[in-house]
C-alpha positions as CSV (number, residue, x, y, z in Angstrom):
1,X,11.1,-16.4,-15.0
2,X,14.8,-16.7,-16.3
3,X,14.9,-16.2,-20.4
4,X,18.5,-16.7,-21.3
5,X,17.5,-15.8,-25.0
6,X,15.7,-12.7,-23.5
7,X,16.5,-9.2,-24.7
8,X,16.9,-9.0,-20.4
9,X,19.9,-11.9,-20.7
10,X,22.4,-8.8,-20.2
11,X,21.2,-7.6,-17.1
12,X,19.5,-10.7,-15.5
13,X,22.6,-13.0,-16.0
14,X,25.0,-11.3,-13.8
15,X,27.7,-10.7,-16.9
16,X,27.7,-7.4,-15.9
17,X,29.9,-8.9,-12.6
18,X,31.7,-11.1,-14.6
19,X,32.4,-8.3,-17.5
20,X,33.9,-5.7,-14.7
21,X,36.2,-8.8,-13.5
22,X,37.8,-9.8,-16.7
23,X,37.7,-5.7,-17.9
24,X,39.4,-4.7,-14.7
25,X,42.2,-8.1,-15.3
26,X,42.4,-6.9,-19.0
27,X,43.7,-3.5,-17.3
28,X,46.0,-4.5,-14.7
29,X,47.8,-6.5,-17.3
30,X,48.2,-3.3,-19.3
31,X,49.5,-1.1,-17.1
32,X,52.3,-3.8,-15.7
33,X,55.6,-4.4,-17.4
34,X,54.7,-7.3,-20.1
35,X,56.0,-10.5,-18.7
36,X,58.0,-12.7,-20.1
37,X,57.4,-14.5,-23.3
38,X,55.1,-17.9,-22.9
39,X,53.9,-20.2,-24.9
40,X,50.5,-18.2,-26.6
41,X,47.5,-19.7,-24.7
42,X,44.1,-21.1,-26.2
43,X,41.2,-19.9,-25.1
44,X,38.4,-22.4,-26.3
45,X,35.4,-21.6,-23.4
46,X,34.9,-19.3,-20.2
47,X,36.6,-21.8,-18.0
48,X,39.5,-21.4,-19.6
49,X,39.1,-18.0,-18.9
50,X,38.9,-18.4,-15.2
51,X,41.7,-20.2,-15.4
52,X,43.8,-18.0,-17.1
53,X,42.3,-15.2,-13.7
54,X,43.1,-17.9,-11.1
55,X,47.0,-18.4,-12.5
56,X,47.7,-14.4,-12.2
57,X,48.9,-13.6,-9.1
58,X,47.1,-10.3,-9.2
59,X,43.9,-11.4,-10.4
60,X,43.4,-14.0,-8.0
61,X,42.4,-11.7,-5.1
62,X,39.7,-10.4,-7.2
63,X,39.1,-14.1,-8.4
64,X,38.2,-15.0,-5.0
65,X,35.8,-12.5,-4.2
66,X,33.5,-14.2,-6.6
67,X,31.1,-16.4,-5.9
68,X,31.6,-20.1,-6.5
69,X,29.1,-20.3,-8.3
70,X,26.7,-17.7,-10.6
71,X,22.9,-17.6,-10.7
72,X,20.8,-15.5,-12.6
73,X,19.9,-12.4,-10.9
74,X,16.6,-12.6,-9.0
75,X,13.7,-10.8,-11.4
76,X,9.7,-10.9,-10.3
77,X,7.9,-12.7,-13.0
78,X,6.7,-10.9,-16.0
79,X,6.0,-11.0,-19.5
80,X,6.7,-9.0,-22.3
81,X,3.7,-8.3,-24.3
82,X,4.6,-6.5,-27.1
83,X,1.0,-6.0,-28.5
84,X,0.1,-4.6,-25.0
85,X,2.9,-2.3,-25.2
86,X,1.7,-0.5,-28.6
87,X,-2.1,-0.8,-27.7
88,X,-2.2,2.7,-26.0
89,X,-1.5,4.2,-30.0
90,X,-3.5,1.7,-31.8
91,X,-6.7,0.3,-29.8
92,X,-8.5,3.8,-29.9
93,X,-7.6,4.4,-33.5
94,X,-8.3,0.7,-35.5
95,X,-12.0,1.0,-33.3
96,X,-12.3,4.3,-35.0
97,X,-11.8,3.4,-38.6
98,X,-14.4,0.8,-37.8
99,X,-16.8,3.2,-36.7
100,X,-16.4,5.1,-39.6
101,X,-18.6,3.2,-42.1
102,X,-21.6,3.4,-40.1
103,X,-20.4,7.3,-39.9
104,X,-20.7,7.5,-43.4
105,X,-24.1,5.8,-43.8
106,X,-25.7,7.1,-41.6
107,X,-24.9,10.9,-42.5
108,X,-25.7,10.2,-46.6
109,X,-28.7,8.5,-45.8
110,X,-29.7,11.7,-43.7
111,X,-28.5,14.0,-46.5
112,X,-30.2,11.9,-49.2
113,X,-33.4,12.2,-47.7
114,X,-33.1,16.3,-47.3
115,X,-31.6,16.1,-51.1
116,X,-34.8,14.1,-52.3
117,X,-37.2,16.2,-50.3
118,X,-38.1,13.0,-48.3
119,X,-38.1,14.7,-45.5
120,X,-40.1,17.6,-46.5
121,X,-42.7,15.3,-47.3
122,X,-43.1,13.5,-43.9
123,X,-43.6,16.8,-42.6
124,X,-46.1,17.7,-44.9
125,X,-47.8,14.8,-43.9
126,X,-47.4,16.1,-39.8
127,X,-44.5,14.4,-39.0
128,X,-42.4,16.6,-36.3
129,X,-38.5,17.0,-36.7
130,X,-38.0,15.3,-33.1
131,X,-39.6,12.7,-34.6
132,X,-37.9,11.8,-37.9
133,X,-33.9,12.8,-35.7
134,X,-35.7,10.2,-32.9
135,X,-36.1,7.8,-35.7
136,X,-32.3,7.9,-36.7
137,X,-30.9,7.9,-32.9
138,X,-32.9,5.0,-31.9
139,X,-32.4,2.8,-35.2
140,X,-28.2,3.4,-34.6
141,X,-29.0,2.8,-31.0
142,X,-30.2,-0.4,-31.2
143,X,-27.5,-1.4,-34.2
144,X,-24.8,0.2,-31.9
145,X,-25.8,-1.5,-28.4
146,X,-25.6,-5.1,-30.6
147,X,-22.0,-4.6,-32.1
148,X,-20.5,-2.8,-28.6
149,X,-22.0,-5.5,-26.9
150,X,-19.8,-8.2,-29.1
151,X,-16.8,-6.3,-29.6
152,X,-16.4,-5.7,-25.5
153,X,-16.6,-9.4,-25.4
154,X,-13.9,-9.7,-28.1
155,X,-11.3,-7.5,-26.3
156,X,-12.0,-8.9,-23.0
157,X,-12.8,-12.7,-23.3
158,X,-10.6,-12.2,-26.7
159,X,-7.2,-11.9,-24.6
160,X,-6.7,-8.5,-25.8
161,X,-7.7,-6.9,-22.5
162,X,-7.9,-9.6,-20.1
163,X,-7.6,-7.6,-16.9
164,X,-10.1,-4.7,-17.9
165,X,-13.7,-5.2,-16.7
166,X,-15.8,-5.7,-19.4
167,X,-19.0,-3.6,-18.2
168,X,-16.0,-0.6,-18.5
169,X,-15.2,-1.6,-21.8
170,X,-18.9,-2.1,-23.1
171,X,-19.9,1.3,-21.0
172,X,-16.7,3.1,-22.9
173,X,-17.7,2.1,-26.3
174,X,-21.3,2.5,-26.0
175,X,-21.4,5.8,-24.6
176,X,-18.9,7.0,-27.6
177,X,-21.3,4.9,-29.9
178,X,-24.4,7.1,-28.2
179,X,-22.6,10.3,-28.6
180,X,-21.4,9.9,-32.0
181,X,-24.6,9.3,-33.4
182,X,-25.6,13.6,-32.5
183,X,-22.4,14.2,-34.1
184,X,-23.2,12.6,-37.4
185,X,-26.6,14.0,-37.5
186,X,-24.7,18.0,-36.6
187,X,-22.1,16.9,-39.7
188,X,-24.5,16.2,-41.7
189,X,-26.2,19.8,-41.9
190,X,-23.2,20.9,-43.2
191,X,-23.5,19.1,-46.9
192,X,-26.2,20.0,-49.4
193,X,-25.4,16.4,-51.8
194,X,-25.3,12.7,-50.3
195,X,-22.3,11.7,-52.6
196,X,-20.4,14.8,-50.4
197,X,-21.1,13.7,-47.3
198,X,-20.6,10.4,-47.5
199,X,-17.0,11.6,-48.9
200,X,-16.5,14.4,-46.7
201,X,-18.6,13.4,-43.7
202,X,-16.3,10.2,-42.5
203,X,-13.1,12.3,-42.7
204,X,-14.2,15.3,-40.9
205,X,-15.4,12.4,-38.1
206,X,-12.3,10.6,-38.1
207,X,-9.9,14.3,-38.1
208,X,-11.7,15.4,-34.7
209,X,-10.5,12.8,-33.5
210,X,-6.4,14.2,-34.0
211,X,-7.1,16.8,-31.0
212,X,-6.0,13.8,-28.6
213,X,-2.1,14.2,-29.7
214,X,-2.4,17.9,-28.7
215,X,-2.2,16.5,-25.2
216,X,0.8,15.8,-23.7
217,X,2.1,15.4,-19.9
218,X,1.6,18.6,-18.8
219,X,-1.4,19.8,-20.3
220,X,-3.7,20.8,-17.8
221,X,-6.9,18.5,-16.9
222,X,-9.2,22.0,-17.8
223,X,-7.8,21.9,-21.5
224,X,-7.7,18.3,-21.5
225,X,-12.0,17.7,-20.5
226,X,-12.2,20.7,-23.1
227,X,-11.0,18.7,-26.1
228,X,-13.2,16.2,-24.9
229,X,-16.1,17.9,-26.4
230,X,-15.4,16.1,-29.6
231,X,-16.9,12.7,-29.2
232,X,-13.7,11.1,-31.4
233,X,-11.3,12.8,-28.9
234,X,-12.7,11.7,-26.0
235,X,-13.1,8.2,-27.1
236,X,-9.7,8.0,-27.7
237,X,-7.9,9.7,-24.8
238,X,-10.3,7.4,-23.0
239,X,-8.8,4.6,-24.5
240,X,-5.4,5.4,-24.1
241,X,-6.2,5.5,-20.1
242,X,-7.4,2.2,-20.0
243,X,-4.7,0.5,-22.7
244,X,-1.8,2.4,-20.8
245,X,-3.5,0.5,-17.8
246,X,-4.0,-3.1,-19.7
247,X,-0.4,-2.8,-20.9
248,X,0.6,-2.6,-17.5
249,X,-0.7,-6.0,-16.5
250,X,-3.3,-4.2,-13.9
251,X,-6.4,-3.4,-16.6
252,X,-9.0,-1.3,-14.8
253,X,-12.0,-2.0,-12.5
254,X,-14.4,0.0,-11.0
255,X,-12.1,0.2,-8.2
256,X,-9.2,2.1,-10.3
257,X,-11.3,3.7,-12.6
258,X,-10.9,6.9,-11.3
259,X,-6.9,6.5,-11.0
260,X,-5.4,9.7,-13.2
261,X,-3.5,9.5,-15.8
262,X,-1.7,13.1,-17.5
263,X,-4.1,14.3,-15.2
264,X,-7.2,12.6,-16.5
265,X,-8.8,9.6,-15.6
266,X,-11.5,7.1,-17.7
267,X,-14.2,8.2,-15.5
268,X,-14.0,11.7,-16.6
């Protein structure tokens, strides 16, 4: 559709016609001797204008070869979404931040119960370490499954991405929900206090994340499916795939879910 207050008014209008007309008049009139003095001429609107063409013997000629009348140039329909546009940098990394809380619970509460001797004491009593880990996965499994399921229903049903499938959206946030909870609980061995980790442990999950911008167009897939080892990474290159895709106006299906992009595609 036609916008005449579009930033596309420039091109679609067919000014750039009209702007090489009176440019090339403008120069013609230039490069001849000056005519005589006349009386100065108002010029109040662009018919006035074409007037002033169709009175110069020169400029008629090129007058003529214009159409009688001028219609926008034909365009296919689109819209400019401007939050679609920026989603590819912003979708992966506001989900994140949003993640991160749960992050930080879940690897104090782990590290509280090792710094209290908790632990020790459930396995003095003959509970097994797959057993009190189990525990942990499956209590953030359930919590996670609940909040994917709503926030896949929020981007999809929400408008935010309309043309996506939303069993690919709930499958790409629950998988990175899955896989982030064994990355919490490796973190967490790495802190001796729960007042650390929970400080620590949420920005060493968030800065994994940062390998993504070491990709660029013409990194291989190989290096690409390497940084993917970090759950955060992955999550988010994953997410620039199907944004980039969204901001489009195609969104992905199981049908182009194995379309590359940089070399990679969301089901890798």
């Amino acid at each position: 559709d036609y916008d005449p207050k579009g930033a596309q008014w420039y091109v679609q209008s067919g000014f750039l016609g009209w702007q090489r007309l009176i440019d090339r008049f403008i120069f013609e009139s230039k490069v001849r001797p000056a005519p005589k003095a006349t009386k100065p001429t108002t010029v109040q609107s662009f018919a006035d204008i074409l007037t002033l063409l169709a009175a110069d013997p020169q400029s008629a000629s090129l007058l003529a070869a214009v159409p009688g009348s001028a219609v926008p140039m034909p365009t296919v329909a689109h819209i400019q979404d401007r939050m679609a546009r920026n989603m590819p940098r912003t979708l992966s990394f506001f989900l994140l931040i949003s993640l991160t809380y749960s992050m930080n619970r879940l690897m104090s509460g782990v590290v509280q119960e090792r710094e209290q001797r908790l632990r020790d004491g459930m396995r003095m009593m003959g509970m097994s370490l797959t057993a009190f880990y189990t525990s942990w996965f499956l209590t953030y499994l359930i919590l996670y499954t609940f909040v994917t399921s709503v926030v896949a229903a929020l981007l999809v049903f929400g408008g935010i991405m309309p043309h996506t499938s939303y069993s690919i959206v709930l499958l790409w946030l629950w998988l990175f929900a899955i896989s982030a909870i064994p990355f919490g609980l490796m973190l967490s061995a790495f802190f001796e206090t729960a007042k650390t980790a929970a400080t620590l442990g949420p920005v060493l999950f968030f800065v994994t994340n940062w390998l993504w911008r070491l990709v660029t167009p013409t990194t291989p897939a190989w290096v690409q499916r390497l940084y993917c080892l970090s759950p955060t990474a992955a999550f988010t290159l994953a997410g620039q795939i199907l944004s980039t895709a969204e901001a489009v106006g195609y969104g992905t299906t199981w049908e182009t879910v194995g379309k590359t992009y940089m070399h990679l595609s969301a089901a890798e």
